[in-house]
N, C-alpha and C positions, 0 to 999 in steps of 0.2 A: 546677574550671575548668582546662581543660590547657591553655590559656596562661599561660606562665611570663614575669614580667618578668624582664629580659634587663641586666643591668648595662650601663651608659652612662656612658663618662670622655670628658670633655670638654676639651680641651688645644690649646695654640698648634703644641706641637712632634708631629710624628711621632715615633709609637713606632717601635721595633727592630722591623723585622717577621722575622715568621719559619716556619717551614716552611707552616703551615698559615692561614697570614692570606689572607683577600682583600682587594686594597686597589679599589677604588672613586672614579676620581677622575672629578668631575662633568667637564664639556667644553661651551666654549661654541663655539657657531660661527661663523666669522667675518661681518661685517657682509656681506660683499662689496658695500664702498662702490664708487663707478664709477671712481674716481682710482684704484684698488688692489684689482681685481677678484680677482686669485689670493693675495689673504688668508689666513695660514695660521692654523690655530684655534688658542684663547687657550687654553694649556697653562699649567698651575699653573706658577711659576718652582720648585717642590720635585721636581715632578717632569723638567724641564729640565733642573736641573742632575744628578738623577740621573742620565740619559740621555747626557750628557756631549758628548764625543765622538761618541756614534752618535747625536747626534741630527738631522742630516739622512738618516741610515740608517732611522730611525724616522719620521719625516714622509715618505720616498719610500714607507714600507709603507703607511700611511693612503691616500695616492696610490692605487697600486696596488689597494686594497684597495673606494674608492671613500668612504670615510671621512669625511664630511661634518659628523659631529654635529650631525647633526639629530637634533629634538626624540624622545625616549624613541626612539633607534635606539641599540645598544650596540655595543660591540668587544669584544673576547673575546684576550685574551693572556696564554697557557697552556707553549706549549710554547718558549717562549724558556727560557733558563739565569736563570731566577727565583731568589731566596730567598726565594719565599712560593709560596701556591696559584697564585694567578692576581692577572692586573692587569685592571679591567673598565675603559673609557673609557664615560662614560654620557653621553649627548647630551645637551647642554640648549636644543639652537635656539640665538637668538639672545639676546644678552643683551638686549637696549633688549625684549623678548616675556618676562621671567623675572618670576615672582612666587612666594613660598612655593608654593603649588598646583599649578604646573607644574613647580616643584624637585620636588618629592613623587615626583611621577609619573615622570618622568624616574628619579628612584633607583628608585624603585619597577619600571618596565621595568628595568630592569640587572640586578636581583636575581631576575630571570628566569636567568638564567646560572649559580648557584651551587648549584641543588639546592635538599637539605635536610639538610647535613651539619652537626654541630655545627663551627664554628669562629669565629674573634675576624672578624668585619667592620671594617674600618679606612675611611671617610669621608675624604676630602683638601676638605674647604668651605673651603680659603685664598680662592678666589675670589668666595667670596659677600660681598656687598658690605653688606646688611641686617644687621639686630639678630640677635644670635649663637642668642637664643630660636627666633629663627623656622627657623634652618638646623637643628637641632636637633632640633627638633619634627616637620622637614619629615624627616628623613634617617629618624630611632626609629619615625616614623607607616608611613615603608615598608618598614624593616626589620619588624615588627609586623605589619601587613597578608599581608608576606609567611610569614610564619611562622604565623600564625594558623589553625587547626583547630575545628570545631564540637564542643561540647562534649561531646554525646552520642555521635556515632560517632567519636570520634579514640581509634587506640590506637598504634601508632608514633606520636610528635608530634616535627616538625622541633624544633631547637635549636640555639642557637650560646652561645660560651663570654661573651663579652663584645662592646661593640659600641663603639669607637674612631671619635671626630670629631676627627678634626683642624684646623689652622688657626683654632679657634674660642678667644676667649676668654671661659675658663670664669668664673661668679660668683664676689663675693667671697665667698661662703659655700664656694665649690666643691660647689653643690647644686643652684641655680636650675632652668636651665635641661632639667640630667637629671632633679629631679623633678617640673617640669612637665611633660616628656613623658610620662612614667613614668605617671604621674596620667592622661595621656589615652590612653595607650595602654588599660590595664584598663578606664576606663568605655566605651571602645570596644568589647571585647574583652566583657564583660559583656553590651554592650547587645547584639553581633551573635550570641553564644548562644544570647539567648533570644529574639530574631531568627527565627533559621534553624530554631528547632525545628519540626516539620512536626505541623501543626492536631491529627491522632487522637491525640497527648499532650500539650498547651497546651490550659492551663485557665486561668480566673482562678485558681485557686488555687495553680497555678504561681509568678504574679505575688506573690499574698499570700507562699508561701515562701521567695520570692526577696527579698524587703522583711525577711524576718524574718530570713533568712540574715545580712543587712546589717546589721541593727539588733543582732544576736549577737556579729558580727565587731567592728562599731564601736563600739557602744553609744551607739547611735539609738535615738530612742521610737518606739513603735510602734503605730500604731492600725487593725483590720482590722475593716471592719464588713462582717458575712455575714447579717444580717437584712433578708430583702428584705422585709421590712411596712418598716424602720427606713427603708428606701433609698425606695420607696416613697409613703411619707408627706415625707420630707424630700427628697427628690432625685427628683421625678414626672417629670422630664424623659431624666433617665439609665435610671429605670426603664422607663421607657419604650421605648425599646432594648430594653432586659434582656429582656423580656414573654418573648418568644420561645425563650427559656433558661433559664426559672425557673426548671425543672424538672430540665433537664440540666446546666446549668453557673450556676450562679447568679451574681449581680451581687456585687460588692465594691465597699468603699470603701476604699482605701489609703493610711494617712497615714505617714513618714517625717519626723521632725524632727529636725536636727543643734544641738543646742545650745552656746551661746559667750557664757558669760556675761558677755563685755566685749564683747559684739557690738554694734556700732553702726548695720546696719541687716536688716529681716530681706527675705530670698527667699524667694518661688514660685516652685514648679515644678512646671507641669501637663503631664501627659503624656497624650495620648489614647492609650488602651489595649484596643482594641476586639480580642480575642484574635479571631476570625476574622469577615469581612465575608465574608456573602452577598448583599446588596445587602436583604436583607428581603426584603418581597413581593411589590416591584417589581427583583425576582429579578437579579442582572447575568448579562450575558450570555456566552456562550463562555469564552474564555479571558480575560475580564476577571478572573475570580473567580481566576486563576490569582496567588498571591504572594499572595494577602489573608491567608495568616499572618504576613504584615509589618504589618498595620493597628496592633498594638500596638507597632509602633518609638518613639513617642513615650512610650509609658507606659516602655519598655526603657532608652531614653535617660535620662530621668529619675533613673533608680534606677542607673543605670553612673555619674551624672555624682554624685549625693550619695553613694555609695563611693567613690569616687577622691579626692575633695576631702579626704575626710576626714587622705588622705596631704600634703595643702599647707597645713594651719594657717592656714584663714582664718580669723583669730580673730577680725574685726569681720564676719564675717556670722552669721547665723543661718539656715539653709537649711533647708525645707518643700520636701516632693517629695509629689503627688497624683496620685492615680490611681484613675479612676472605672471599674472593670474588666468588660467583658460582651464575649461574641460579639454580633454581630446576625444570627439565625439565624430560620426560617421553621417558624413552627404555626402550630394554629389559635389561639393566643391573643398573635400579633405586630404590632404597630402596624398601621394600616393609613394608607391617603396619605389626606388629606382631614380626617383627625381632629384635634382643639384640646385640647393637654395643657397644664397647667400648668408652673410653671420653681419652680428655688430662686427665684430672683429676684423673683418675683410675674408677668414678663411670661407671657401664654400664647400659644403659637407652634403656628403652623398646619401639620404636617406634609403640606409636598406633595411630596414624593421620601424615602421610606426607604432609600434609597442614599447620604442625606446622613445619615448616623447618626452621624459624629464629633463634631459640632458639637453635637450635643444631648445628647449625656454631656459635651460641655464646657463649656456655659453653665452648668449646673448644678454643675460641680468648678468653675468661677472663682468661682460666688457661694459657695459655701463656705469656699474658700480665701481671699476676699477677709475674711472672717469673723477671721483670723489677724491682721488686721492688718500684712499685708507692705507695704514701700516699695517692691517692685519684684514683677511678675510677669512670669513665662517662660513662656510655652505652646508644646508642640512636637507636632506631629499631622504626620501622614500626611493631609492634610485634601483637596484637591482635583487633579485629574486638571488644572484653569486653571494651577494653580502650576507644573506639569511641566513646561507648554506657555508658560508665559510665562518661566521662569528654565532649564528643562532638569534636570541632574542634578545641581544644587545646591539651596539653600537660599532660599526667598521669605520674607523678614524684613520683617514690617512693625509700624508703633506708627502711635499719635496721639501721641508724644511721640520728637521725631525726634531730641532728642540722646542717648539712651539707644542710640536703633535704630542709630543710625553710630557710636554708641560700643562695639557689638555686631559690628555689619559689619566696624569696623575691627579689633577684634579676632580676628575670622573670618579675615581677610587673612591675619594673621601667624601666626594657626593652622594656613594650608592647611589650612584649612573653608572656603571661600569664601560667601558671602551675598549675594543681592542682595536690595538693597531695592524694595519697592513703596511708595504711599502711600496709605494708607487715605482716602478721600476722606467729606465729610459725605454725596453721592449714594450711596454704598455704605451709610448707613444708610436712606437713602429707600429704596433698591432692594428692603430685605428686609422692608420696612411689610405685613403683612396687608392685602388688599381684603375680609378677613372682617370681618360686627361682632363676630364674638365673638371676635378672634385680634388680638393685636397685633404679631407680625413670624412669619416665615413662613421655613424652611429652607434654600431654594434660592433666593432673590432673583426678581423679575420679569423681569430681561431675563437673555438667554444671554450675556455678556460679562462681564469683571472678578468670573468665579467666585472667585478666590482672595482677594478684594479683601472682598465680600459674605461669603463664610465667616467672614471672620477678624472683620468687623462683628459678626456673629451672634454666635461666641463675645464679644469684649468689649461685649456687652449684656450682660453676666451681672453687669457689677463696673461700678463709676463709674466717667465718664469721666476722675475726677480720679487717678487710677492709674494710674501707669503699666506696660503691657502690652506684652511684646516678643513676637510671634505668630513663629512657625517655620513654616511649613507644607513639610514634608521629603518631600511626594508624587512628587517627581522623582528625588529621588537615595538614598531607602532601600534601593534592592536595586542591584546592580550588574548588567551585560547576562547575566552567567550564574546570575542568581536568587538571590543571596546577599547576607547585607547586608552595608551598609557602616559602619556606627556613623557616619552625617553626623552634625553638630551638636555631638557631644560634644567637641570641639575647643574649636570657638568657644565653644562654653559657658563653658568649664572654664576658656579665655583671659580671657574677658570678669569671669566672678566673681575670677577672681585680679587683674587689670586694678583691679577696683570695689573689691576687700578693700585693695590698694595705695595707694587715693586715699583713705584714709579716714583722718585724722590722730587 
């Protein structure tokens, strides 16, 4: 993996900078209330009194300059008599508009400025006002981001020496909040690898190696099942999919378990892992099919977020990572619409769109998975085109069990992962009823609305409704505008189970 964690000190005081430091100091800007319209913007007091002296010398240059701090717009000061590289000012908007997620972004545009030259990044977060985790999280996730190279073609790979937050205070362990970043960084980093790799070498068995890679490193148990009669007879709904790939890529079942023998509750985590969507035989069209080697971001997610954890010592959980692995790809022996397959579960479901293929390798991996006896399930798919359109380039989180789901969300927040939630409603199980006799719920629901809502129905028909299910559907924000992923999710994830391992006395 040529991403290299990058060391993170976490401290009240500025270090000594020195020849080759960038310093990085975030910038709000001002309200411009109506009483005090030429407000000058809220400058750290560290770097104030550096400035001394010249600092209405330095506020006429902003002037001049047109220098507003506005959101993710940066400054650049290079050629003054520094004793460092450079000094960046990084917009944040306004403060009453700031959240983890738009802090990100904002550092993240700045670090547009520095290249890719190894050196120390230095953070000035005195002004952030929030839990020191989340300034942390937010600053490491865009140093990370930006530094980041695909696994297979990187051979120069950027680097820096060390990464310096200032104004933050560190835990009392002096470990917290560096190695919860640290932790989300690589499941990210993991997950958008095996993301990006492009379709003619992504296999399931890619996936199976990568589970096994993880199980070697950490010493996870491991279960890979490559007998498609086994999948087949037990899992007719995932096989189902598969049909079309028997031949060429065949289906997997992937199980990863983290064990903790003083664990006090266990997790699912299901990952839809569909390695390339063709839409089946109701073919997609144009440039739809473009990026469908991202359909397996949730099975990727999965398996980035149970290696990383393994770095946080939750020692009350017990974490289950699944993954029902196939293309859905087109022969003559691939699903067709119309047809009445069986489920793990016993219900049997009426395929009338082969373009909703996620859904149906994942009723089948919940009822399995439910089989573990977990207290808590996660599903994370790439599942509907409704969730893009209803939440955009974020996260549609939804449950029948809503304090889990805003204990998730709210985690999501302070991860700069953002989530919104939807509500699964009881009409979202009516919508997916069969009008067949011989079929009892049916892929794509009856009406063209609340697609995201009905998906996520569909998967939690596989387990009781007595369990609770946190549904992800990450169809909006897996790739980013120039086709690359993003590792969404694994943030809040990775917040949330550390959040759950802490409430557990």
């Amino acid at each position: 993996m040529p991403y290299k964690p990058f060391p993170i000190e976490i401290d009240l005081n500025l270090p000594e900078l020195s020849r080759g430091d960038t310093w990085i100091i975030p910038v709000f800007a001002a309200e411009q209330e109506a009483e005090n319209p030429k407000a000058e913007l809220e400058l750290p007091d560290r770097f104030v009194q550096m400035l001394g002296e010249n600092r209405p010398l330095f506020v006429e240059e902003l002037k001049k300059l047109g220098f507003q701090s506005a959101y993710k717009k940066s400054l650049v000061f290079s050629h003054w008599p520094l004793p460092f590289a450079r000094v960046i000012l990084a917009g944040l908007g306004k403060r009453s508009s700031i959240n983890p997620s738009r802090y990100m972004a904002a550092i993240q545009a700045s670090l547009s400025h520095i290249g890719s030259g190894a050196e120390r990044i230095i953070v000035d977060a005195s002004n952030w006002s929030d839990a020191a985790s989340s300034a942390a999280i937010a600053i490491s996730s865009a140093l990370s981001y930006h530094l980041y190279r695909s696994r297979e073609y990187s051979k120069d790979l950027p680097g820096i020496q060390s990464l310096h937050i200032a104004g933050l205070q560190p835990s009392p362990n002096g470990a917290g909040p560096a190695a919860l970043s640290e932790a989300m960084n690589i499941a990210a980093a993991r997950a958008k690898d095996l993301v990006n790799m492009p379709p003619n070498t992504k296999r399931t068995s890619t996936m199976a190696e990568e589970a096994r890679s993880i199980s070697q490193a950490s010493g996870l148990e491991l279960s890979v099942v490559e007998d498609s009669a086994w999948i087949e007879k037990n899992m007719p709904c995932f096989f189902t999919v598969a049909r079309g790939s028997v031949d060429f890529d065949p289906p997997r079942w992937i199980h990863l378990k983290m064990n903790n023998p003083a664990a006090k509750k266990r997790i699912a985590l299901v990952g839809k892992s569909v390695i390339f969507d063709t839409g089946g035989i109701q073919v997609k069209p144009g440039n739809y099919m473009n990026t469908m080697k991202a359909d397996m971001t949730g099975g990727a997610t999965v398996l980035g977020v149970i290696d990383a954890i393994q770095k946080l010592n939750l020692g009350k959980l017990e974490v289950h990572a699944f993954l029902a692995a196939t293309p859905n790809l087109v022969n003559e022996a691939a699903m067709l619409p119309d047809s009445i397959v069986d489920t793990t579960c016993g219900k049997k479901v009426e395929i009338r769109h082969t373009d909703a293929e996620g859904r149906l390798t994942l009723i089948d991996a919940v009822t399995m998975a439910e089989r573990t006896e977990p207290d808590l399930m996660i599903t994370v798919a790439t599942l509907t085109g409704s969730a893009s359109r209803a939440v955009g380039p974020h996260t549609a989180l939804m449950s029948l069990h809503k304090e889990y789901r805003d204990q998730l969300a709210e985690a999501g927040h302070r991860a700069a992962d953002y989530c919104q939630t939807l509500d699964v409603l009881e009409e979202d199980f009516e919508d997916i009823a069969s009008k067949l006799d011989g079929a009892d719920i049916n892929n794509t629901g009856s009406e063209s609305y609340r697609g995201a809502q009905t998906a996520a129905a569909f998967v939690m028909s596989g387990a009781s409704r007595d369990l609770p299910i946190l549904h992800l559907d990450i169809a909006g924000g897996d790739m980013s505008k120039d086709d690359k992923a993003t590792g969404i999710a694994c943030r809040a994830i990775i917040q949330f189970l550390t959040d759950l391992n802490e409430s557990l006395a």
